[in-house]
LONU-957215 format. One record per residue (C-alpha): residue number from 1; residue in one letter; x, y, z. Coordinates in steps of 0.2 Angstrom, whole numbers, plus 2048, in hexadecimal, padded with zeros to 3 digits. Layout:
N
<atom NUM,'A',<X,Y,Z>>
...
***
This chain:
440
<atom 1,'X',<EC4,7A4,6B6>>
<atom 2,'X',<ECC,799,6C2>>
<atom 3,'X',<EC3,79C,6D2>>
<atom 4,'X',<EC8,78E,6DB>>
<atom 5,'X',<EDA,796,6DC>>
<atom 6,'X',<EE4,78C,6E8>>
<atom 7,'X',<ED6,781,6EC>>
<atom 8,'X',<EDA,774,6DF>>
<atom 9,'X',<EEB,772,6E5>>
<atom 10,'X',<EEA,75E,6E9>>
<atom 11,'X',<EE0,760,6D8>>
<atom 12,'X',<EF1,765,6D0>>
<atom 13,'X',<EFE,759,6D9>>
<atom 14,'X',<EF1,74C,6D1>>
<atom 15,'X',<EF6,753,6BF>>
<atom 16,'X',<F07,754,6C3>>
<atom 17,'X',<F08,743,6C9>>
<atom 18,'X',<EFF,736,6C0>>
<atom 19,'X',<EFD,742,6AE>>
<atom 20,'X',<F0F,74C,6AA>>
<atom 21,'X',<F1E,748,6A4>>
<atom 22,'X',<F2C,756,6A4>>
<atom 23,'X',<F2F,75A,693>>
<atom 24,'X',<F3A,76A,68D>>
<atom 25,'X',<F31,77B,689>>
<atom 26,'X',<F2E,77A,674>>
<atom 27,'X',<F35,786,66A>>
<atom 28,'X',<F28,794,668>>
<atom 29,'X',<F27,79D,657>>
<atom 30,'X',<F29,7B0,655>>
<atom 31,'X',<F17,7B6,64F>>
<atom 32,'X',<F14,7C7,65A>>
<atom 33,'X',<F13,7D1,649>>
<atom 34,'X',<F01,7D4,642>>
<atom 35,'X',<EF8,7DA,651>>
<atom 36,'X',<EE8,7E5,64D>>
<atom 37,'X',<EE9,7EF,65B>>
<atom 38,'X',<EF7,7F6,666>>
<atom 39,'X',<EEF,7EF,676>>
<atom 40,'X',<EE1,7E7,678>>
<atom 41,'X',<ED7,7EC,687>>
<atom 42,'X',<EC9,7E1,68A>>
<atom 43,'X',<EBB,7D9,695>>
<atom 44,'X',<EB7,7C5,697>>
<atom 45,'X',<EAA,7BA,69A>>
<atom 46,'X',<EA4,7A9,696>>
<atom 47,'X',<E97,7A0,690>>
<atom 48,'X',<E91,794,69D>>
<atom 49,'X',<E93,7A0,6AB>>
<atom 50,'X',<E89,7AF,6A2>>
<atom 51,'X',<E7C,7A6,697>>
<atom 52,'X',<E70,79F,69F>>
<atom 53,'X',<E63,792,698>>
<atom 54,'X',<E73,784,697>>
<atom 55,'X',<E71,777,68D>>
<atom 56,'X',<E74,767,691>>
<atom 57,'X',<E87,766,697>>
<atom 58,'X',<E95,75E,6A0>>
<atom 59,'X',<E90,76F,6AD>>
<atom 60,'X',<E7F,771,6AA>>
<atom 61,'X',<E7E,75D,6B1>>
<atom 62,'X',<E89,760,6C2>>
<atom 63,'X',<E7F,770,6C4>>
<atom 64,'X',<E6F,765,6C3>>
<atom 65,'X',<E77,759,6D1>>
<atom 66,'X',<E81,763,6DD>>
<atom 67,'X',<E7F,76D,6EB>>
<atom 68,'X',<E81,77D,6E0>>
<atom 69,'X',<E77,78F,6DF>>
<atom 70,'X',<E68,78C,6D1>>
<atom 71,'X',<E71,791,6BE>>
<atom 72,'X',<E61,796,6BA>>
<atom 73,'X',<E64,7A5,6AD>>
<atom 74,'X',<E74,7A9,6B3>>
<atom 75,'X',<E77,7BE,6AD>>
<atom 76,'X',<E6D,7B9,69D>>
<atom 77,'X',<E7A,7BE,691>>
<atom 78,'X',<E72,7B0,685>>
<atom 79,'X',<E64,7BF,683>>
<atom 80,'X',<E6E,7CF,68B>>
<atom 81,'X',<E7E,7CE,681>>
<atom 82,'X',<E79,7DD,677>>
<atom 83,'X',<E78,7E6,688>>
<atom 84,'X',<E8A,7E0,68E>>
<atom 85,'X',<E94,7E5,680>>
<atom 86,'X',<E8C,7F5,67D>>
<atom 87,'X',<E91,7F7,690>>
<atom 88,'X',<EA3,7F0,68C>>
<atom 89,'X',<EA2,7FD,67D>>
<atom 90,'X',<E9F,80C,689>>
<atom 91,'X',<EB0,807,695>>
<atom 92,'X',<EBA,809,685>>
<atom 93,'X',<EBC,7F8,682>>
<atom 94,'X',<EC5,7F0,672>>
<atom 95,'X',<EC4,7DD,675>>
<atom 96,'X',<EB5,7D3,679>>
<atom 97,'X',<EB8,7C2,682>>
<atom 98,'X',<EAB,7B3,683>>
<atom 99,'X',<EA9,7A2,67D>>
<atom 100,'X',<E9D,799,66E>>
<atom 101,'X',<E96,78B,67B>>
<atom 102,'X',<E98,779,671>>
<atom 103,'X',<E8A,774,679>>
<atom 104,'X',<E7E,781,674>>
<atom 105,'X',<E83,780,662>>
<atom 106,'X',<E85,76B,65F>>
<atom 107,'X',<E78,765,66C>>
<atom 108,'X',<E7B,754,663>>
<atom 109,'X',<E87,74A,659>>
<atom 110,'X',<E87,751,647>>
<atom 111,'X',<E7A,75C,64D>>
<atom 112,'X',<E7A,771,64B>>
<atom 113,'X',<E6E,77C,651>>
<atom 114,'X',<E6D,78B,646>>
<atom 115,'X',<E62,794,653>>
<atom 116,'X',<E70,794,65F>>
<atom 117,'X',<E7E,797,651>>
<atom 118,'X',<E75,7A8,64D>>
<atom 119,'X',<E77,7AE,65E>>
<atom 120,'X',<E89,7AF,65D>>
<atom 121,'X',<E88,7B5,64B>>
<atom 122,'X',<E82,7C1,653>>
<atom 123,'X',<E8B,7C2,664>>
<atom 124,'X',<E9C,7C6,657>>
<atom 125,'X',<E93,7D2,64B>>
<atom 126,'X',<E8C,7DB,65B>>
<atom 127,'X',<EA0,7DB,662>>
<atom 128,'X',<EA5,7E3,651>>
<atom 129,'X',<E99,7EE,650>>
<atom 130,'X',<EA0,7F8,65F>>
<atom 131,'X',<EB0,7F6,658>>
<atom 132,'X',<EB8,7E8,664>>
<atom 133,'X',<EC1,7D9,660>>
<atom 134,'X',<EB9,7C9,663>>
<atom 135,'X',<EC2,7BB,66E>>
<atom 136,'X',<EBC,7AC,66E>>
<atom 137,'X',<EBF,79C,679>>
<atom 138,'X',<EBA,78B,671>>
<atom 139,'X',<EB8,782,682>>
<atom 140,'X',<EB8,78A,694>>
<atom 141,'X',<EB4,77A,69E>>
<atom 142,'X',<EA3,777,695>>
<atom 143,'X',<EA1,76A,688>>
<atom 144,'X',<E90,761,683>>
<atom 145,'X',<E88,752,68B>>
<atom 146,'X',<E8B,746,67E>>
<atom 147,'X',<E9D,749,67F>>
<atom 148,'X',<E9C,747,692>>
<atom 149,'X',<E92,736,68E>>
<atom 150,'X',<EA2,732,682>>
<atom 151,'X',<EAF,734,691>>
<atom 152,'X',<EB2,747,68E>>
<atom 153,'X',<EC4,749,68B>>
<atom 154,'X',<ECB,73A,690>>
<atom 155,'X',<EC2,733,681>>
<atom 156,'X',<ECE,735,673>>
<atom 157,'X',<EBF,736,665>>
<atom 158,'X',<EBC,745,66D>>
<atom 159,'X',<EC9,74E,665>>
<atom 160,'X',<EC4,74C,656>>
<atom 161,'X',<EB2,751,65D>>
<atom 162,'X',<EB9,763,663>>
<atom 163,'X',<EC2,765,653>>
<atom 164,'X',<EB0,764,648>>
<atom 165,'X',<EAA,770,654>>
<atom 166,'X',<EB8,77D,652>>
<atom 167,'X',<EB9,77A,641>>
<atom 168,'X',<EA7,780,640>>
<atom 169,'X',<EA9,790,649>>
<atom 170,'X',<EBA,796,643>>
<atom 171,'X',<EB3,794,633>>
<atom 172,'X',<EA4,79E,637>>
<atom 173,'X',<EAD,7AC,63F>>
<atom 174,'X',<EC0,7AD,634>>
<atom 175,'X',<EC4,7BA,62D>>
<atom 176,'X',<EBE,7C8,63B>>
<atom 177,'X',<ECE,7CB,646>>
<atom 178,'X',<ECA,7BC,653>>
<atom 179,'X',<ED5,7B9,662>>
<atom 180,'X',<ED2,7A6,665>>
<atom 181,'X',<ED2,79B,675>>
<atom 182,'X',<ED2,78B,674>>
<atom 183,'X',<ED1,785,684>>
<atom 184,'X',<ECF,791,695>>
<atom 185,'X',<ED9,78C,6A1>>
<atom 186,'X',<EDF,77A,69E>>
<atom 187,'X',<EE8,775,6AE>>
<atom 188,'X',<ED6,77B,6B9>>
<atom 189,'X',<ECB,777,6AC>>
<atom 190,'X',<ED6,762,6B1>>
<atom 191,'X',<ED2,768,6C0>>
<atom 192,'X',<EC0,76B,6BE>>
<atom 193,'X',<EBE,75C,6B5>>
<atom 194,'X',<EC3,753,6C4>>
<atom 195,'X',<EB9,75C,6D1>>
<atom 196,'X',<EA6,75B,6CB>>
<atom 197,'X',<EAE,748,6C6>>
<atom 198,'X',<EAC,748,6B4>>
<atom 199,'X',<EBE,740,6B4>>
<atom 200,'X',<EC5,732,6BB>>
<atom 201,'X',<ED6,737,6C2>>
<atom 202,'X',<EE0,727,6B9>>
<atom 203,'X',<ED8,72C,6A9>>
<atom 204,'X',<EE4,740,6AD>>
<atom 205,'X',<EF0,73A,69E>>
<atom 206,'X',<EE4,735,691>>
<atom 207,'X',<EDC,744,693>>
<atom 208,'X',<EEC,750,694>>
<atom 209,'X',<EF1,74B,685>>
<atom 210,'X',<EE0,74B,67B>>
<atom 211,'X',<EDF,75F,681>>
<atom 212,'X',<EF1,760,67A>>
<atom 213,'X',<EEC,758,66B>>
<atom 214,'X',<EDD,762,669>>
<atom 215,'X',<EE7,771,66B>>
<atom 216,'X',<EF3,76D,65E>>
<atom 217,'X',<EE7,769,654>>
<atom 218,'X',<EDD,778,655>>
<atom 219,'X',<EE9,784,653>>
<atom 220,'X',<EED,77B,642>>
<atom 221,'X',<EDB,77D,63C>>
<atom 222,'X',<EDA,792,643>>
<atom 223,'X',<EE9,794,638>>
<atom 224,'X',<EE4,78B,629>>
<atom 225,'X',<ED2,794,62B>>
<atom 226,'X',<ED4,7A4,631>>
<atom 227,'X',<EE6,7AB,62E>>
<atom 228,'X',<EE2,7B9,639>>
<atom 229,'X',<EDD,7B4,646>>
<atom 230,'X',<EE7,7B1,654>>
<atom 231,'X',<EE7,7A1,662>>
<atom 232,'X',<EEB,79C,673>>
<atom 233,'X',<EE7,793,681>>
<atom 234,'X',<EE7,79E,691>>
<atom 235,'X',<EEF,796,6A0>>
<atom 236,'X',<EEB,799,6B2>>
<atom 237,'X',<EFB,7A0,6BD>>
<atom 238,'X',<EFC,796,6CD>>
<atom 239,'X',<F07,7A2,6D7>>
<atom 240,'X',<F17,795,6DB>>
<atom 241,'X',<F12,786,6D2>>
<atom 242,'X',<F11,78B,6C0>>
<atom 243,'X',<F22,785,6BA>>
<atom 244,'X',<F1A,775,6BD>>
<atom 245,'X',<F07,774,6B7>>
<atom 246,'X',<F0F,77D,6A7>>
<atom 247,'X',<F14,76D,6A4>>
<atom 248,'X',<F03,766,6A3>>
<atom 249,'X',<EFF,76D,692>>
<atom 250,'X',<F08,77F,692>>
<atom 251,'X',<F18,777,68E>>
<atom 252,'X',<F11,76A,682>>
<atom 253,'X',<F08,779,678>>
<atom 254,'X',<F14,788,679>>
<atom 255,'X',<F18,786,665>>
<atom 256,'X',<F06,787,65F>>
<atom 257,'X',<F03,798,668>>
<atom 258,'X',<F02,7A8,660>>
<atom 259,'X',<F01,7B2,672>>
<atom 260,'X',<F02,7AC,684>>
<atom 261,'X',<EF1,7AD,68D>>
<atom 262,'X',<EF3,7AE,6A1>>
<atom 263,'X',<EE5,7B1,6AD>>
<atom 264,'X',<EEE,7B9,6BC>>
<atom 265,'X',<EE1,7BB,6CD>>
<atom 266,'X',<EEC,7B7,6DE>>
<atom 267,'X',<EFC,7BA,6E6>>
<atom 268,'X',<F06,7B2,6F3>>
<atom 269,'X',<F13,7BA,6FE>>
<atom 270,'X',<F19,7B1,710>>
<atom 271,'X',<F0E,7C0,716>>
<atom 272,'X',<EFE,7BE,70B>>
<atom 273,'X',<EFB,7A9,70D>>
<atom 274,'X',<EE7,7AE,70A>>
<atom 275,'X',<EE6,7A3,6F9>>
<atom 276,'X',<EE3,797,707>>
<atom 277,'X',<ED2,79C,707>>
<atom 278,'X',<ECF,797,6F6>>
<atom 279,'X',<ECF,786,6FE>>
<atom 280,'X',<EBD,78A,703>>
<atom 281,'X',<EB8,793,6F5>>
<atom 282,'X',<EB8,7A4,6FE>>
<atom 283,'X',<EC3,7AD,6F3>>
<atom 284,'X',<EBD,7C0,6F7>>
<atom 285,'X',<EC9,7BB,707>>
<atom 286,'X',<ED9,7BA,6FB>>
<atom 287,'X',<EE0,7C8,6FA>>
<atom 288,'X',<EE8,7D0,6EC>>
<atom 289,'X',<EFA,7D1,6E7>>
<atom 290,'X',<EF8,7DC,6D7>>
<atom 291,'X',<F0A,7DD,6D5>>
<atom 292,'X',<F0B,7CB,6D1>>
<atom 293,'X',<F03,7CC,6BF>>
<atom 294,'X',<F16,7D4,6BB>>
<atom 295,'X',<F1E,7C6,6C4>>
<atom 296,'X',<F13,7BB,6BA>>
<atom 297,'X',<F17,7C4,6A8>>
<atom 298,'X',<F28,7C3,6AC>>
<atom 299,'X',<F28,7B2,6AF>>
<atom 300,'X',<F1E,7AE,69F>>
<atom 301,'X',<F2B,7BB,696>>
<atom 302,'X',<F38,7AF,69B>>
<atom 303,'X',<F31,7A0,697>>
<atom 304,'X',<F29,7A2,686>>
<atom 305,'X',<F36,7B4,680>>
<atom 306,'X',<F2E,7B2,66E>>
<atom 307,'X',<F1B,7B3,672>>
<atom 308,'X',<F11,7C3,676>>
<atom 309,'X',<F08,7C5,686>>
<atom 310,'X',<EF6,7C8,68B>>
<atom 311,'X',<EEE,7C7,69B>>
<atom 312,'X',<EDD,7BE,697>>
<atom 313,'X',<ED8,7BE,6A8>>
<atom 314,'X',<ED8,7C9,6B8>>
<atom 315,'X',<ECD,7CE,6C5>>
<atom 316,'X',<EC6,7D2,6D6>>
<atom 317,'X',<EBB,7C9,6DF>>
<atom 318,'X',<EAF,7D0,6EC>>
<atom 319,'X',<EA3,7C6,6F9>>
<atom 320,'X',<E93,7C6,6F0>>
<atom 321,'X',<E90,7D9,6EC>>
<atom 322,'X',<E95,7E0,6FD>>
<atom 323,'X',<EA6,7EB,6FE>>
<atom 324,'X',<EB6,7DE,701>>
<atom 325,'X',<EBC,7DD,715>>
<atom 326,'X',<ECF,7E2,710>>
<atom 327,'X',<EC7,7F3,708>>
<atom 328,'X',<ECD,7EF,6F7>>
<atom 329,'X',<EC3,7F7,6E8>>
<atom 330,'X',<EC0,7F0,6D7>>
<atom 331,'X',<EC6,801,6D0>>
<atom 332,'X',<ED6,800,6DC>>
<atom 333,'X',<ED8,7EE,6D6>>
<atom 334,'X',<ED8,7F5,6C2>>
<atom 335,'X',<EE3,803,6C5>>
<atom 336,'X',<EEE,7FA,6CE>>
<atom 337,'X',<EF1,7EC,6C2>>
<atom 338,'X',<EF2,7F7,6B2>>
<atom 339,'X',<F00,7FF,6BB>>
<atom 340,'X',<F0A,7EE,6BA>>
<atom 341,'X',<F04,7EC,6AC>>
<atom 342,'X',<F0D,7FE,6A6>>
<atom 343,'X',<F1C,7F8,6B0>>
<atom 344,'X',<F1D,7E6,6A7>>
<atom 345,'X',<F1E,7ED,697>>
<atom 346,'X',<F2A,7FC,69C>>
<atom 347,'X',<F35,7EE,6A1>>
<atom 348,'X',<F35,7E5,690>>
<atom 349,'X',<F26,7D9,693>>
<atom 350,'X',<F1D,7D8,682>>
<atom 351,'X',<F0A,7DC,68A>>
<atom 352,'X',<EFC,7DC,67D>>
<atom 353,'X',<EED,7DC,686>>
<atom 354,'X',<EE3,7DB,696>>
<atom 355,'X',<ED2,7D4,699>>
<atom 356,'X',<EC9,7D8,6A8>>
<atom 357,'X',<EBE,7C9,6B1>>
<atom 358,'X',<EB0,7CD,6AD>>
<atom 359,'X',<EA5,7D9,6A6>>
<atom 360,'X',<E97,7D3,6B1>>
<atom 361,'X',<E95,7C9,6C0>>
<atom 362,'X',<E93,7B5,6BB>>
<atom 363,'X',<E8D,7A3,6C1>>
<atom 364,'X',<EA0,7A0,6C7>>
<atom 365,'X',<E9F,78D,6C5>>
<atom 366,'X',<E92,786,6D2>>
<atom 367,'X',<E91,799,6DA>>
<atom 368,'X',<E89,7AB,6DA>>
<atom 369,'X',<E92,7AF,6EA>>
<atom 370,'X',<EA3,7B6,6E0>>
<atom 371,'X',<E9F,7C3,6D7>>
<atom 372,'X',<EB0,7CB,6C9>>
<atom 373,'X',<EA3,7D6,6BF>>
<atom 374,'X',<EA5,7E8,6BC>>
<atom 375,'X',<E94,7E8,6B9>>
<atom 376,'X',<E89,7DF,6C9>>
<atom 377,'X',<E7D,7D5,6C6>>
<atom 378,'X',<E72,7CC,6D3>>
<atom 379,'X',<E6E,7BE,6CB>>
<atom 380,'X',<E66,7B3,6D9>>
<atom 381,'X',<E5A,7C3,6E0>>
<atom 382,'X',<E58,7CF,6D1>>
<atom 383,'X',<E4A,7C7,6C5>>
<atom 384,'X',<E4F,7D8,6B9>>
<atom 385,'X',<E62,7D1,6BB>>
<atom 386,'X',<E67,7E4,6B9>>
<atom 387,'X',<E7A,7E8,6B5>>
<atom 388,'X',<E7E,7F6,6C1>>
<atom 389,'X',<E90,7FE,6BF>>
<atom 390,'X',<E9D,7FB,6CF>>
<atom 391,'X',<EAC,807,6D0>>
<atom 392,'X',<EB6,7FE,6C3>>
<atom 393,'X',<EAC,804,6B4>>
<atom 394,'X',<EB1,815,6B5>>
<atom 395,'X',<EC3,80F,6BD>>
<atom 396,'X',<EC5,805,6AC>>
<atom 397,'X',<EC0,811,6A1>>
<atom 398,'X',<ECD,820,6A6>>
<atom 399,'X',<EDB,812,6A6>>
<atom 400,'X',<ED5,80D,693>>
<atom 401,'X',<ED5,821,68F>>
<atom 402,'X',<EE5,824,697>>
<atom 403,'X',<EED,817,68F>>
<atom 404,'X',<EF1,811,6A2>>
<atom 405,'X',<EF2,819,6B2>>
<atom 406,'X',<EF4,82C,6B6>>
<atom 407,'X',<F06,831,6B8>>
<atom 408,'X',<F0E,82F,6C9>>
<atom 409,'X',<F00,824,6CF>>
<atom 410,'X',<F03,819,6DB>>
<atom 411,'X',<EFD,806,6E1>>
<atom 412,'X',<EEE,807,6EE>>
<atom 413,'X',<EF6,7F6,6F3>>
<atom 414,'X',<F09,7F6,6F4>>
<atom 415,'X',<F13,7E8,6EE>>
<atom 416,'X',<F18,7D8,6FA>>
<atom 417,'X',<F26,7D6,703>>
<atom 418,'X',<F2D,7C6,6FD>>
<atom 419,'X',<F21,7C2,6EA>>
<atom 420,'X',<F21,7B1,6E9>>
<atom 421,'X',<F16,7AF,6D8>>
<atom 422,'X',<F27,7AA,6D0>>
<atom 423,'X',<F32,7A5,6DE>>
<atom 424,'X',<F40,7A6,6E0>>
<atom 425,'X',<F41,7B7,6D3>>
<atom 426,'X',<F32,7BE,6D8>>
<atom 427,'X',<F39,7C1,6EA>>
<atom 428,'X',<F4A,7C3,6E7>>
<atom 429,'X',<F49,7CF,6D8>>
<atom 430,'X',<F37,7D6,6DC>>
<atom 431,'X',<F2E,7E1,6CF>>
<atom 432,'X',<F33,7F3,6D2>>
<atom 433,'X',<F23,800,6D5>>
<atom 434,'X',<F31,80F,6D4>>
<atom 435,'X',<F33,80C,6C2>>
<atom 436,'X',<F2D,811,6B1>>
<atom 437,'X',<F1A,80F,6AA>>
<atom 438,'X',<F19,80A,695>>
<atom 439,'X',<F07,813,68F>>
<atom 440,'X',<EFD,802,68A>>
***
């Protein structure tokens, strides 16, 4: 997820200046039909940040330098994964986000390891086995040292490089119902990049246009591979800005996608400005706008009419695991959202599916402090790395069995005053609580 929120702000001007050129949004094709499921409700995670044990990375290397907490085995989900879905199965859950790590698999050029291939043979067959659909991202910021040696991204050979290693895995896992992911995140994973300095900032436009490239690309090779699987690339909403880092590969992309992916987690409001603590990474301060992840549909409706929606991200983040200042509950933050969620589609908004960050509590890039699960785990203090339940687990799994919220529920926390998620519509047409809920 994108937890450095409005922190990489400067981070984005830099894209926007030195590696985007305006271009018109591409037509997008009309592929919503062939859906497995009427909504998808789902749980995410991803590989670096559950796993433990990392192999040798373009992460795994900053870690090893900075002044970061200790990765050390993360939540174990390399050996717990078993545990985490059966858990995920228990909250009702249908779809099963996480990501096959390029740098576990191919620790070398032209080099597979079988061991670590098995495990996510069996990683899908376990997420089948309870019945959920897999969702897989190909890259969520991690990416092996040998391509780091090779200029990461920048490094237009490395295209070709991510295209052998997706090739390997769609083929292993075509033909089961995949959602696929290509990149998470492209604009923050730019922005990543440029903050633990594995890119040179004049070297923005090589490596825009090799992601776009590799997008492309891949969601050739899903289609030729797997004709059921479906692809995206999940783009981070930057409340206000979005019209703009769209443009960095959301625009360039929008005719090889078969759903739009957004990760919704802040709000702004010219009475909530508290994204501004995002600037120092202290993002329990932010507080919520739930409403906006309508604001943010209705934007992406707008934008892309033709393509199906599905939130691939949201959540809440507390202070370590102690109860948020503002009062704010995780299961107040779920219910809360499904509602717009309800509202979003009653309105005409083609939802599919939601995903809930995360299923547990994770290494959120460089720190333990965050915590998003609805299961806790203390991974810096708890050698037994337990999952113990917060109040969203049984908040998420009445909403799944209801199909939604109750009937006349209403928010814990009200909409804003003046949205300004999409401004100027967000504010001057602002999403209506009074109105109907669809059942998702």
């Amino acid at each position: 997820m994108w937890r450095v929120g409005f922190g990489r702000l400067r981070s984005v001007l830099c894209v926007l200046v030195l590696g985007v050129v305006l271009v018109p949004v591409a037509a997008v094709p009309a592929q919503a039909h062939g859906w497995s499921r009427s909504f998808y409700w789902g749980v995410a995670t991803a590989g670096f940040q559950v796993e433990g044990t990392a192999p040798d990375s373009n992460w795994s290397r900053h870690v090893a330098s900075a002044d970061v907490d200790p990765y050390a085995r993360a939540t174990d989900f390399r050996h717990r994964y078993a545990e985490d879905i059966r858990l995920a199965k228990g909250m009702g859950v249908n779809t099963f986000r996480f990501s096959v790590e390029w740098a576990r698999v191919q620790p070398a050029p032209g080099v597979w390891d079988e061991r670590e291939l098995a495990y996510y043979d069996d990683v899908v067959a376990h997420v089948r086995a309870a019945g959920m659909t897999p969702m897989i991202t190909l890259d969520h910021w991690v990416y092996p040292g040998w391509i780091a040696d090779r200029g990461g991204f920048a490094a237009a050979r490395t295209v070709d490089d991510f295209l052998a290693f997706a090739r390997a895995v769609v083929q292993r896992y075509r033909g089961q119902g995949v959602l696929w992911v290509t990149f998470n995140e492209p604009v923050e994973f730019l922005n990543q990049e440029l903050k633990i300095g594995a890119l040179d900032p004049l070297r923005i436009p090589a490596w825009q246009a090799n992601v776009v490239r590799a997008h492309r690309r891949a969601y050739d090779l899903v289609h030729a591979l797997d004709p059921t699987g479906r692809v995206t690339s999940n783009q981070a909403f930057y409340p206000g800005f979005n019209a703009a880092t769209d443009a960095v590969v959301m625009d360039r992309i929008a005719d090889k996608l078969d759903f739009v992916g957004i990760d919704y987690y802040y709000g702004l409001s010219p009475t909530n400005l508290s994204a501004g603590h995002a600037l120092f990474d202290e993002l329990w301060k932010v507080r919520p706008q739930p409403e906006g992840i309508y604001h943010a549909l209705r934007y992406y409706a707008d934008r892309y009419p033709d393509l199906p929606l599905y939130v691939v991200e949201n959540g809440l983040p507390t202070d370590d695991a102690r109860p948020r200042a503002d009062g704010y509950t995780r299961a107040q933050s779920i219910r809360d959202t499904v509602f717009w969620l309800q509202r979003a589609k009653a309105d005409g908004m083609d939802v599919i599916g939601y995903n809930h960050w995360s299923i547990t509590d994770n290494y959120e890039w460089g720190s333990y402090r965050p915590r998003f699960g609805l299961y806790r785990v203390d991974a810096l203090t708890d050698p037994s790395l337990t999952r113990r339940p917060t109040d969203g687990v049984a908040a998420y799994r009445d909403v799944i069995r209801g199909g939604g919220v109750p009937p006349g529920y209403r928010p814990a926390r009200p909409p804003a005053p003046c949205s300004l998620v999409d401004p100027p519509r967000s504010c001057v047409a602002p999403a209506n609580p009074d109105g109907p809920l669809a059942p998702l």
